[in-house]
N, C-alpha and C positions, 0 to 999 in steps of 0.2 A: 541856725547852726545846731546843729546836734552832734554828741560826744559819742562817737561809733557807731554802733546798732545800725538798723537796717531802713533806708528812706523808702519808700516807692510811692511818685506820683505821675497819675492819670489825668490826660487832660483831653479835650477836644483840638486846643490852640495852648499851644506852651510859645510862653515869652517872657525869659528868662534875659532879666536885664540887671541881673548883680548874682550873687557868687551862693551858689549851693554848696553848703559844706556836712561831711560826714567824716570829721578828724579823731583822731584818737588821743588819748588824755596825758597829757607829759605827765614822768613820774619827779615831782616838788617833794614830796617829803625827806630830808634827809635821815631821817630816824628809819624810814622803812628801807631796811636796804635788801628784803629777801624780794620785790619785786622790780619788774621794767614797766614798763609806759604798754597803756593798750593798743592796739590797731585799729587802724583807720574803719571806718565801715564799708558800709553798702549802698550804694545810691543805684536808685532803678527809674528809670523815667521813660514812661509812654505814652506816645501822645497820636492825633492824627494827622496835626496841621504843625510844621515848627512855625515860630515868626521869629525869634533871636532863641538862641543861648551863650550868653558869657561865657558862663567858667563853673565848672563844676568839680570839686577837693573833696579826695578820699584818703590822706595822709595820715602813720602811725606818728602817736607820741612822740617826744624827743627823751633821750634820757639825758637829767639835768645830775643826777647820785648816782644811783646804784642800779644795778638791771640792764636788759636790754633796751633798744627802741620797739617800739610798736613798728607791725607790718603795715605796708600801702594797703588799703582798700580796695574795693570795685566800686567801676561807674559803667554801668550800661545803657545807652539811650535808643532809642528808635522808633520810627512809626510802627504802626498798628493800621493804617489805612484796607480800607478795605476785606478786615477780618488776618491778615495777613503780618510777621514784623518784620521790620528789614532793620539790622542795628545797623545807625551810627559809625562813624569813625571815628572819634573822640581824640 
């Protein structure tokens, strides 16, 4: 699990059998009350053979104080087969 930022992985055979996350960081501090919670990330995944994928979570923070919530992320997936990409429908 990674806290926002940006994932991208390459594979020859993706097989994704638990849960890829690029969430964003709830804001817990009650003292900090000038910010919100960050946003989700970026998850990029390319492969050329799928064989599963579960689940892949790009969700912002929650705000627990003060701030906004963090925005949804991106998740793009798709082959790459043949030099070519065809995304996903996720």
């Amino acid at each position: 699990m990674a806290h926002g930022g940006l994932l991208i992985l390459f594979s020859n055979q993706f097989n994704n059998e638990g849960t890829i996350e690029a969430n964003g960081v709830d804001n817990t501090n009650q003292h900090d009350i000038q910010g919100g919670s960050s946003g989700g990330g970026s998850i990029n995944i390319f492969y050329e053979k799928l064989i599963a994928n579960q689940s892949c979570i790009a969700k912002g923070g929650e705000t627990i104080y003060a701030g906004g919530a963090g925005g949804s992320g991106s998740i793009s997936m798709g082959s790459i087969a043949s030099g070519n990409y065809v995304e996903e429908n996720i």
